[in-house]
N, C-alpha and C positions, 0 to 999 in steps of 0.2 A: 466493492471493497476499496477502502482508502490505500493508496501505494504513493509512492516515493513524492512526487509531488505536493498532496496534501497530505502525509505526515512533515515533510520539509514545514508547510506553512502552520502546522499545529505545533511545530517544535518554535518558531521562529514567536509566536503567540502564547505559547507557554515561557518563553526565557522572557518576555517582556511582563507579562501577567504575575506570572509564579519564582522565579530567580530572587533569592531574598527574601522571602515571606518563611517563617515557619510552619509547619505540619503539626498542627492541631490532634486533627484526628483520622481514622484511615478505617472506613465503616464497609468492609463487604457484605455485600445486601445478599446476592446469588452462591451459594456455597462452590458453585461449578468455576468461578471467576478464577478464585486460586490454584494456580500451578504449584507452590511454593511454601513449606510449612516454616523451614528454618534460617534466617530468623522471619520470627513473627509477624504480623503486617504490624502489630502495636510497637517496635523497633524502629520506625519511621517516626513516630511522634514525637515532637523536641526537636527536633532536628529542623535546620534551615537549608531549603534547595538553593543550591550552589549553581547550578545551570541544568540545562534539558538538551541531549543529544535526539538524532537521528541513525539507528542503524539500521538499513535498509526500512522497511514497514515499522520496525520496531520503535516506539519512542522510550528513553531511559532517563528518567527521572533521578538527577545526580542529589545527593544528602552532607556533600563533602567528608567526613568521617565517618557518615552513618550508612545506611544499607541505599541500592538502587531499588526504585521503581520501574520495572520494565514492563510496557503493555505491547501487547501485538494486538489489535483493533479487529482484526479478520474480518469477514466480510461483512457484516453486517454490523458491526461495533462502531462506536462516534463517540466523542467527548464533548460534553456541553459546561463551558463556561457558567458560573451562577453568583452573581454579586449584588446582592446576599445569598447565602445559602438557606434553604430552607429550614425552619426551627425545626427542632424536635430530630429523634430519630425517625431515618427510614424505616418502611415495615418490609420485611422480606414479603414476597408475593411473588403471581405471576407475570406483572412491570415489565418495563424493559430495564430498569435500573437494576445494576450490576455492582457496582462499588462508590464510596463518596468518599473524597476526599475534602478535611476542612482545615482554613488557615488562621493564622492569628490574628485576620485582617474581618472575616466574617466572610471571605469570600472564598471561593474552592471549585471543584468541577465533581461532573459524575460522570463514570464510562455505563454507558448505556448499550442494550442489543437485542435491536428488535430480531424477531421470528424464534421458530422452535429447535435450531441447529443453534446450540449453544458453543461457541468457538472461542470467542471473546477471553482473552488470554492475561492475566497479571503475574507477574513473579515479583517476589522481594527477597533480592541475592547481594551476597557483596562483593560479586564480580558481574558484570553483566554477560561475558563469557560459561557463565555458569547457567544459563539461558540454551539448551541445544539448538533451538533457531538462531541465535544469535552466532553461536561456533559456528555454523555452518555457512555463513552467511558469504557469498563470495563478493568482489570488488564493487564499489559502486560506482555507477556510470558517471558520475557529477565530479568524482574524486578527480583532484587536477594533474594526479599521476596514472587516468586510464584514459590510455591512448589509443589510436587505430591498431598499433602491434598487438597492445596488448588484449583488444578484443580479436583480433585477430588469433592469435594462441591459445583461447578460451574456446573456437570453434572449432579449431583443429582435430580430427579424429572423430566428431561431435556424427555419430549416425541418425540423431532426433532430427525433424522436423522444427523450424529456428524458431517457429510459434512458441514450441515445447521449450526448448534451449531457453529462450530469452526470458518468458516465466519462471525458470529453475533459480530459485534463489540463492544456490551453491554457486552458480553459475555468473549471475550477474543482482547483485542486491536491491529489490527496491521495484522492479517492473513488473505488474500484474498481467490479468487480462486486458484489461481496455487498455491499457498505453503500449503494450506489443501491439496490438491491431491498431494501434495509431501508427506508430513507427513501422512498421510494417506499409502500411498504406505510404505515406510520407516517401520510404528508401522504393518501393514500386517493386514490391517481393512479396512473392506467394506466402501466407503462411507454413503450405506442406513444404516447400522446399528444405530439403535436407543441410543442416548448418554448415557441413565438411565440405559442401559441391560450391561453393562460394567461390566467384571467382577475386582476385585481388578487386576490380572494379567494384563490386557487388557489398565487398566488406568495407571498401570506404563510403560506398552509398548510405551502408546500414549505418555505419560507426556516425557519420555526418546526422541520419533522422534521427537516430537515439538520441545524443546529447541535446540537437535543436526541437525536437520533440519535449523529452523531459525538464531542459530548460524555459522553455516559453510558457510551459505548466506553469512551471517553481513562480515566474514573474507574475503570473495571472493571477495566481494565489497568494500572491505575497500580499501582506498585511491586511490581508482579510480577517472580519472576525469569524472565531470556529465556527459558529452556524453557518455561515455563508459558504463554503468551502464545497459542501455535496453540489449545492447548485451550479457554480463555479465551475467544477470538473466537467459536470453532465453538458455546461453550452460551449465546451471550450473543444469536445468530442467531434471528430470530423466524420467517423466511421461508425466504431465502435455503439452498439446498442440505438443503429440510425436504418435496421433493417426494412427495405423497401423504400428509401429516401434516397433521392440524387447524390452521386457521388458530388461535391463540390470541386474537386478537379477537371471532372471530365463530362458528369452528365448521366453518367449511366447509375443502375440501378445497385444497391448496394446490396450484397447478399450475404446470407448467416448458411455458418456449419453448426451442428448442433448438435452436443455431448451430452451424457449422464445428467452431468452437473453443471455446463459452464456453452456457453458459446461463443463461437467465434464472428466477424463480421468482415468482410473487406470489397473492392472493388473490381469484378472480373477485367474488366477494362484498364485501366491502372496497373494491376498487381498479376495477372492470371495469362494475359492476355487473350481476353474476351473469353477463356473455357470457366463455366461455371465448376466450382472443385464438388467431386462428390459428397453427398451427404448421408453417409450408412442408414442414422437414425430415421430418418423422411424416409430413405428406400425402403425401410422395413416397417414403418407404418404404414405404405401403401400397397403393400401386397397385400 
């Protein structure tokens, strides 16, 4: 799943690419893509993008007077740049193409998603707040007014697990799976550990790997072009989705929790202090 990092660099590539071009035409391939009936996605057309925000995963495609484009990419979703765009209409199908956008210029992008969990998200609102991921969305870690205090007050009370915590997009905007188990690795904190048991030391650890974590992303990714970006993430991963590979810190073995849907990774050495954390799902495929 794209987060906070590379939609930073898809916003930073969309203001250079797309900022000043008009909106041609706005073609939803996937019926499933739209969230958003009122106004219309053909309400975008005529209109000239004024700039491309970031909020949190979210990217918001500004119209100046006319309506936003807000996409959330979700896990498996990407945007592929294409100058020229391809003649002709798309044909709805099983594809992975999802919506096309096209500009005055011949050139435009398409949100694409591969696999059969259709997630891939578009709204056209004329607040982006009118977006309920968007409302919800709590402070972002990059913002130059989130402080140690002030992640410090966000854990307070907090009985989850900081794994769980630092995921919650109410919570902190923008950090998925892999880059909590990065920072996580990085501050040398258990994922289970409960977010409220934090000692003051523990929270300037974390506040410190968070920003220098998702900062070093932002730079690695910066001015890359959008294809390049998934690769980018995947070699820049020190933990995360590096199951049975040397911890680069220290040597030791890296190991996975493993959920429903989602897994975790980190360094018993490092992070645990050498206790490997339980894994319900494994104990109960072994019986």
């Amino acid at each position: 799943m794209p987060e906070l990092p590379e939609v930073e660099a898809l916003k930073d590539f969309l203001n250079e690419n797309l900022a000043g071009r008009a909106i041609v035409r706005v073609l939803p391939v996937a019926v499933s893509v739209l969230k958003t009936y009122d106004p219309p996605v053909s309400a975008l057309e005529g209109h000239r993008v004024t700039g491309v925000r970031r909020l949190g995963k979210f990217l918001d495609v500004e119209t100046g007077d006319g309506p936003h484009l807000v996409t959330h990419l979700a896990r498996a979703g990407w945007l592929q740049w294409k100058d020229p765009l391809p003649d002709g209409a798309p044909r709805p199908g099983k594809g992975p193409l999802a919506l096309r956008v096209a500009l005055d210029t011949g050139a435009g992008f398409d949100l694409t998603e591969a696999g059969t969990q259709k997630r891939l998200a578009v709204y056209v609102v004329r607040d982006p707040r009118q977006v309920p991921g968007v409302a919800r969305l709590g402070p972002d870690p990059l913002a130059p007014g989130f402080d140690e205090e002030r992640l410090a007050a966000l854990l307070a009370g907090e009985r989850r697990r900081i794994k769980t915590v630092l995921r919650d997009q109410s919570v902190v905007a923008g950090v998925g799976n892999a880059y909590s188990d990065e920072i996580l690795h990085a501050a040398g904190m258990s994922p289970f550990k409960l977010a409220d048991s934090l000692t003051a030391q523990e929270v300037t650890r974390l506040y410190e790997a968070l920003r220098t974590t998702l900062t070093e992303a932002v730079e690695r990714s910066r001015g890359l072009a959008a294809g390049r970006l998934k690769a980018e993430k995947k070699s820049g991963l020190r933990v995360h989705g590096r199951t049975g590979e040397p911890c680069p810190v220290c040597g030791d073995t890296i190991r996975e929790v493993s959920f429903s849907d989602s897994s975790l990774q980190y360094c018993p050495t490092c992070q645990t202090g050498g206790r490997p954390l339980a894994d319900r799902r494994l104990s109960r495929l072994l019986k």
